[in-house]
Each structure stands twice: as structure tokens, then as C-alpha cells.
C-alpha positions in Angstrom: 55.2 116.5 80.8 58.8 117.2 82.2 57.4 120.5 83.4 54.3 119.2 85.5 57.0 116.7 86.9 59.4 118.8 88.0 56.6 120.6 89.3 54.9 118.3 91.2 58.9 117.2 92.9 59.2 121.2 93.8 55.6 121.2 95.3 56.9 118.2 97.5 58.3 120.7 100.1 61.6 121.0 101.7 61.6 118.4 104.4 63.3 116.0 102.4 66.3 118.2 102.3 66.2 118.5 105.9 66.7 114.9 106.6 69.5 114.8 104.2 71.2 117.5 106.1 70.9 116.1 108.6 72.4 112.2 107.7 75.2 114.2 106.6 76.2 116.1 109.5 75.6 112.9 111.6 78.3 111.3 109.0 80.7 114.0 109.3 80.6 114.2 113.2 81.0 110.0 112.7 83.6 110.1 110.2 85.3 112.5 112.3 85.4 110.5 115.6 86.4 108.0 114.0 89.1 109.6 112.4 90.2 110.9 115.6 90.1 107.4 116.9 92.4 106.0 114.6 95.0 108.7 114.9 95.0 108.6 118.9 95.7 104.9 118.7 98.0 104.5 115.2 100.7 106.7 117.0 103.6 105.8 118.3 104.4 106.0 121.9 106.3 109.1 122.6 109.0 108.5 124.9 109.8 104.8 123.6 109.8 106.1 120.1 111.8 109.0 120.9 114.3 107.3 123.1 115.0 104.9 120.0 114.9 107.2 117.2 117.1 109.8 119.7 119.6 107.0 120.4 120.3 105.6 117.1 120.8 109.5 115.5 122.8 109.8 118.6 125.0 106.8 117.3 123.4 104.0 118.5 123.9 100.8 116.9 120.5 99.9 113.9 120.0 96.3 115.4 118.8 98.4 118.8 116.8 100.6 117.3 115.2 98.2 114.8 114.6 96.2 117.7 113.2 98.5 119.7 110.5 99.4 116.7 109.3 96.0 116.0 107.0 96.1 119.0 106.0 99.9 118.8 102.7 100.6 116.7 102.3 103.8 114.6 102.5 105.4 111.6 106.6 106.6 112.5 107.1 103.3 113.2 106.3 101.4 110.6 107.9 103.7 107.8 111.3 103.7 109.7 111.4 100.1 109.9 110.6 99.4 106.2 113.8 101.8 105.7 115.7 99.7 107.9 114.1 96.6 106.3 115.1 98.0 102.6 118.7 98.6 103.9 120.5 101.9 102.9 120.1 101.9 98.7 117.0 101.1 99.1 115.8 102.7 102.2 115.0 106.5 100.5 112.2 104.5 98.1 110.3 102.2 101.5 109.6 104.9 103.5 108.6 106.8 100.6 106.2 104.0 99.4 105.5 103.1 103.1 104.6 106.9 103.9 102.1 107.7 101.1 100.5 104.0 102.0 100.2 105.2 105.6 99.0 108.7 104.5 96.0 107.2 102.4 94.9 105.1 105.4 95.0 108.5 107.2 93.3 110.2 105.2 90.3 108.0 104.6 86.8 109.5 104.6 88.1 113.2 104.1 86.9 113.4 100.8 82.7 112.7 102.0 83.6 115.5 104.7 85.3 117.9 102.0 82.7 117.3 99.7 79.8 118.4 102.5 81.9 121.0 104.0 81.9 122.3 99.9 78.4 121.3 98.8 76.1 121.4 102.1 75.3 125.7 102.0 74.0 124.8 98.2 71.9 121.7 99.8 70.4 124.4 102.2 70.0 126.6 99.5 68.2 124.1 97.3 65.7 123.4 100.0 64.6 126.9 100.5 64.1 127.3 97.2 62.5 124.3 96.7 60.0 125.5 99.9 59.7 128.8 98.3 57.9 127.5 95.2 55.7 125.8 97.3 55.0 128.9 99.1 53.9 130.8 95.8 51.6 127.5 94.6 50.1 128.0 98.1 49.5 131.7 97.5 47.9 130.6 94.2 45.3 128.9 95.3 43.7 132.3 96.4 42.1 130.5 99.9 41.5 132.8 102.8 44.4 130.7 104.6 46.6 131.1 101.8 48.5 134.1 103.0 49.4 132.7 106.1 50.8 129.4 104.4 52.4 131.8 102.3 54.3 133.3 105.2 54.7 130.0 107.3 55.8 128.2 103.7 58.5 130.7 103.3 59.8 130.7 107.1 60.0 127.2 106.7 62.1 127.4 103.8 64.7 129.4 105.2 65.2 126.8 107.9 67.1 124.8 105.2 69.8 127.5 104.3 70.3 127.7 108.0 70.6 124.2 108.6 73.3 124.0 105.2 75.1 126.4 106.7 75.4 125.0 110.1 76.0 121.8 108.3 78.9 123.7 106.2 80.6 125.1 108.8 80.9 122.1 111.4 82.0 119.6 108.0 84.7 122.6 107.1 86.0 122.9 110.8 86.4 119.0 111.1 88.0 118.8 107.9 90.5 121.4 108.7 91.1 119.7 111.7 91.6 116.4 110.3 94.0 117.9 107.6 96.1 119.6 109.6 96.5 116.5 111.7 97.3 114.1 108.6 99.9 117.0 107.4 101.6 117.0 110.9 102.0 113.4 111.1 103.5 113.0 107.6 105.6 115.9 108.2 107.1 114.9 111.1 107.5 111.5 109.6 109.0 112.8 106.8 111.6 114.7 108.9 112.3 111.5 110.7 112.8 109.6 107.9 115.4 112.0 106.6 117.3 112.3 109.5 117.6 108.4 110.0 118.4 108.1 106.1 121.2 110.4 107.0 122.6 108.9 109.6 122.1 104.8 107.6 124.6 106.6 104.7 127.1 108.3 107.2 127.0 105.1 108.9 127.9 103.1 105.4 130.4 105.6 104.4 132.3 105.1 107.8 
């Protein structure tokens, strides 16, 4: 009963694996725009935030540079002022908390890319295999046209390994992308953070 079942979903072909190939490279190239999207515009201004940041390391006063952040939008924003917000014994802890908050936001639909990137060859894969059967149940039948289905069955089939792959390799070169840029914000935020935490407890020993 389970055999003839499975049989009759292998018979079914390989275009259904297609399709799904295909709604997952469309969610990828999505998921990735929008990803870019989000990064582009949750960054701070460069020569604002810099002049800021740069002028209070510098030995600026913290009411200037706090005040300076409160309109700026961005990830290195935000986790400098909760430090400044926390005040120096607690400032270490908010842009620790505020950091890994910011880096989950960032890092929001990576795991449906990382998981195609991983899993999409094996969805090709599956197809063609899937085709193949259907190529030998063709040749089975022993019709005159059965050898040619045979061969157009099989060609067929092989169209979903190279359609996982393709799938594969675009989902793994956005999600490198996309984790490289998530690591080089947080990094450089990190940096930040440890400078300015620096200068708070220099300041409070003076």
C-alpha cells in the first residue's frame, strides 16, 4: 500500500520541484534586497556620526555628543546612546544588550537563505531522481515511443540538479554577503563602544 504510494508520488514527475526552486530563489533575491534595504537606511550618517564620536574621544564634553546622537538614526547610534543613557557602571552591559538586540534585527531572514544556500543542490537532486524513475516506468511500458520518453524523461530530470545548483550558489553568495555586512557593522560598533566606554571611565576618574 505505502509502496504503490510512494510510487504513484515518484511517477508524478519533477516539475513540482522546479516550481519550488524556483519560489525559493525568488525569496532569497527578496529577502536579500530587503536586507540590503534595511542596512543602507539603519546606518548612521558618516560624517555627523564621526564628527561626534571623533569629538567627544577627542575630549569633548558627553552632553554634545549625546546631543548630537539623539537625532542620528543607525545601528552605532543607538548603542552609544543607551551607554550614555546607562551612565558609566552601567554603560559596558546597554551597549552589550543594545548590540546583540540590533544584531538580531540585522540578521533577520539569514537563516531561510542559509538554509537554501545548504539544502537547495539536494532539492535539485531530489527532482532528478524523482524524473528518473519516471523515465524507467516510461521505458517499461515497452511502447514504440517509450525510448524516446526515456531519453527526453531523463534530460528533463537533470534540469532540476542544475536549477538546485544555480539556486545554491546565488542563496550562498547572498548569504556571505549579508554576513559579512552584519559582522562589519557589529564589529565596528563594538570598537566604538569600547573606545567611548574608555573614554566615560577616564573621564570619571579625572
Amino acid at each position: 500500500m505505502l509502496q504503490e504510494e510512494m510510487l504513484q508520488f515518484a511517477l508524478g514527475g519533477a516539475e513540482w520541484v522546479l516550481w519550488l526552486l524556483v519560489f525559493l530563489s525568488v525569496a532569497c533575491v527578496a529577502i536579500g534586497l530587503e536586507r540590503v534595504v534595511y542596512m543602507t537606511l539603519n546606518r548612521a550618517p558618516t560624517a555627523p556620526f564621526e564628527a561626534a564620536v571623533g569629538g567627544y574621544l577627542k575630549g569633548g564634553g558627553q552632553a554634545e555628543v549625546e546631543k548630537a546622537l539623539a537625532g542620528m538614526k543607525g545601528m552605532e547610534a543607538r548603542v552609544l546612546q543607551a551607554g550614555f543613557a546607562a551612565g558609566v557602571e552601567g554603560a559596558e552591559d546597554a551597549m552589550a544588550g543594545t548590540l546583540a538586540f540590533e544584531k538580531l534585527r540585522a540578521e533577520r531572514g539569514l537563516l531561510v537563505v542559509g538554509t537554501v544556500a545548504s539544502n537547495a543542490a539536494y532539492i535539485g537532486l531530489f527532482g532528478t531522481v524523482l524524473g528518473i524513475l519516471k523515465a524507467f516506468h516510461d521505458l517499461s511500458l515497452e511502447t514504440s515511443e517509450s525510448a524516446n520518453a526515456v531519453m527526453a524523461g531523463i534530460s528533463e530530470a537533470l534540469v532540476s540538479t542544475a536549477a538546485g545548483l544555480v539556486v545554491a550558489i546565488l542563496a550562498v553568495v547572498l548569504f556571505n554577503y549579508l554576513t559579512r555586512q552584519v559582522k562589519a557593522s557589529t564589529g565596528r560598533v563594538s570598537s566604538l563602544g569600547a573606545l567611548v566606554l574608555s573614554r566615560m571611565r577616564a573621564e570619571r576618574a579625572a
